[in-house]
N, C-alpha and C positions, 0 to 999 in steps of 0.2 A: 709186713716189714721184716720180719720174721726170715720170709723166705727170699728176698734181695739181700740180706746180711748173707747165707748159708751162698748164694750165687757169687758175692762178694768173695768170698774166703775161700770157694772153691777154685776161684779166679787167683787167685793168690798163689795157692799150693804149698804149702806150711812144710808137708812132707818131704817133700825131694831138694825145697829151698830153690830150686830154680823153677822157670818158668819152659813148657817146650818152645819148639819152633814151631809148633802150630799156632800158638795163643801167641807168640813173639810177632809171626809173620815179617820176618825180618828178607824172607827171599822170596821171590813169585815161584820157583822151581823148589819141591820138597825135598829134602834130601841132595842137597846140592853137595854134596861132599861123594854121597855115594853113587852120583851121576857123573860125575866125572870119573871117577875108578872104573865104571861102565864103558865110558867115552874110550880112555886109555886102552884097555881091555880090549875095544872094538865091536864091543856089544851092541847096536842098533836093529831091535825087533822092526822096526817100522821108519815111514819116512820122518823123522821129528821136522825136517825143514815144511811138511806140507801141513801138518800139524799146528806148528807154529804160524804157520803163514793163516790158518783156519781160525787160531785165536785171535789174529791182527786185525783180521774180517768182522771179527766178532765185537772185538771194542770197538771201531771205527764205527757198525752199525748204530750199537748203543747209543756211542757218542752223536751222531747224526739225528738218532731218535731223542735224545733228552732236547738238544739245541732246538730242532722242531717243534718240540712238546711247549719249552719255556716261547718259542715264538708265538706260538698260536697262544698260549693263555695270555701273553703280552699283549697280543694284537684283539684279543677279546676284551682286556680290562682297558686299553685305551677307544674300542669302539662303545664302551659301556658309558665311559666318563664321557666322550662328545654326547651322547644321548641323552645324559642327564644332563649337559650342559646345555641343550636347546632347549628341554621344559624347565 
């Protein structure tokens, strides 16, 4: 109990009074402030647009996989109940 209060409070952050923008997660991009002074600037180490297009890929699989997942245990829990409903 003990140690969910101390995970509590650490979540709080008493100290600084505010909360970061990591623990806020208020934006998908870190640092969105200093990404665009980048942007401005002209700074692009790498392709962002191929990058970004690799995260796109990446939710869409996810998503394709949980949709799958919930169909198969659906199609399992309704092949289960016809089975118990013939004995």
């Amino acid at each position: 109990m003990l140690r969910l209060f101390r995970q509590f409070a650490r979540r709080l952050d008493f100290r600084r009074g505010a909360r970061t923008d990591r623990q806020l997660r208020t934006t998908r991009a870190k640092h969105a402030q200093f990404v665009s002074f980048l942007e401005q600037c002209g700074f692009r180490p790498h392709d962002v647009d191929r990058y970004e297009r690799s995260l796109q890929r990446r939710r869409v699989a996810k998503a394709v996989l949980i949709c799958g997942a919930a169909a198969v245990v659906a199609w399992i829990a309704l092949e289960s109940a016809q089975a118990l409903a013939i004995f």
